[in-house]
C-alpha positions as CSV (number, residue, x, y, z in Angstrom):
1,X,-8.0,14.0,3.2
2,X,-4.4,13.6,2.4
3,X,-3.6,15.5,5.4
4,X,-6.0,13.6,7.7
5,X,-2.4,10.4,7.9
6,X,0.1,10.5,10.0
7,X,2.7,12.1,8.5
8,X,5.0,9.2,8.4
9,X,3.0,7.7,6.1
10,X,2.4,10.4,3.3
11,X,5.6,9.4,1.3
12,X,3.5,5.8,0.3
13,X,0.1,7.8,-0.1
14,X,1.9,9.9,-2.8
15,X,3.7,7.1,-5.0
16,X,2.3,4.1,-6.7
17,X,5.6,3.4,-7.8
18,X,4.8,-0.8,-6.3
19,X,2.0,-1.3,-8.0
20,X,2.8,0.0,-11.2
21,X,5.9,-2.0,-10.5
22,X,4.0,-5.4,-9.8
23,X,1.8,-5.0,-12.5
24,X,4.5,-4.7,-15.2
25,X,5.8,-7.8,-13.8
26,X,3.2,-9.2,-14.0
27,X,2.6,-8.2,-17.4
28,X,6.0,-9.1,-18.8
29,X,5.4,-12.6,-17.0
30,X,2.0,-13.2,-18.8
31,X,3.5,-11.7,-22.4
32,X,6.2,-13.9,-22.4
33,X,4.3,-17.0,-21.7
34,X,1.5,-15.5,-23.7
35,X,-0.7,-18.5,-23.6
36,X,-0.8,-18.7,-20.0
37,X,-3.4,-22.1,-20.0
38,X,-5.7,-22.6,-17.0
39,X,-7.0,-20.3,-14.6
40,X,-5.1,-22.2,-12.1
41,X,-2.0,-21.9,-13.7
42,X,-2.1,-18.1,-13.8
43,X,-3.1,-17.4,-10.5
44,X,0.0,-19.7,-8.8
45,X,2.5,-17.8,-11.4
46,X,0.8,-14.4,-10.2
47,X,1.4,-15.7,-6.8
48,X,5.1,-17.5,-7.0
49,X,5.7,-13.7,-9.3
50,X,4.3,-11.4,-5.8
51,X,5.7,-14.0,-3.2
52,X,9.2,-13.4,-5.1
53,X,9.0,-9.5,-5.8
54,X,7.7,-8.5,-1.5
55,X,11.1,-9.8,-0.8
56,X,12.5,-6.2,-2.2
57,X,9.4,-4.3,-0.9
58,X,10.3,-1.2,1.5
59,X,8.7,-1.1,4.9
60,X,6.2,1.3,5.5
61,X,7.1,4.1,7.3
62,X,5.0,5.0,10.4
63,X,4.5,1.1,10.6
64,X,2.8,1.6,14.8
65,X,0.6,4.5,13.2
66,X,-1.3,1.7,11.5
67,X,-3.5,0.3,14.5
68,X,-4.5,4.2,15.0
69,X,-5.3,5.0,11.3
70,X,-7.6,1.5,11.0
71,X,-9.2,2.1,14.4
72,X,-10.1,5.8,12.8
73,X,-8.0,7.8,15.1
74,X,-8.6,11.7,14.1
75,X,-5.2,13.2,12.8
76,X,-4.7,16.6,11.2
77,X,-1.8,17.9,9.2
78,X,-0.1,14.6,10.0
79,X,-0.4,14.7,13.7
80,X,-2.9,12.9,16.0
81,X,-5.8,14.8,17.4
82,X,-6.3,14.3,20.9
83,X,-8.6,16.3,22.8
84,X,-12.1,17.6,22.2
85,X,-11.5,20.8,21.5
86,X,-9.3,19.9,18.4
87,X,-12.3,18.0,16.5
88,X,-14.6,20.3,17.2
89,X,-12.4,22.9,15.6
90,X,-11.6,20.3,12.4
């Protein structure tokens, strides 16, 4: 399955490095405040918190392979099948 990306994009399949990285924000954020109050009020600092860490958030690699992987374009070992013969044989 992992081979079945373009291969542009399997150095952000392997890491969750910006998750874990937003959630510890996150975390320290709500910790420090530790009585956040209203629903509300969490959710528009978890908002103003993401809004301000995207700003130092690599582009994805790969970023025109996108449209191919979402329609379900067939790829195999990181490059795009194209004729029939190839997905029969996959």
């Amino acid at each position: 399955a992992f081979y079945d990306y373009p291969a542009e994009h399997w150095v952000h399949i392997r890491t969750t490095n910006p998750i874990e990285s937003t959630f510890a924000t996150g975390r320290l954020r709500t910790n420090r405040t530790r009585n956040c109050g209203a629903r509300e009020t969490t959710l528009a600092m978890v908002f103003k918190l993401l809004q301000s860490a995207q700003k130092n958030w690599r582009r994805i690699k790969g970023f025109g392979k996108l449209e191919l992987v979402v329609n379900n374009v067939p790829f195999r070992d990181g490059e795009q099948v194209n004729d029939q013969s190839d997905r029969i044989a996959a």
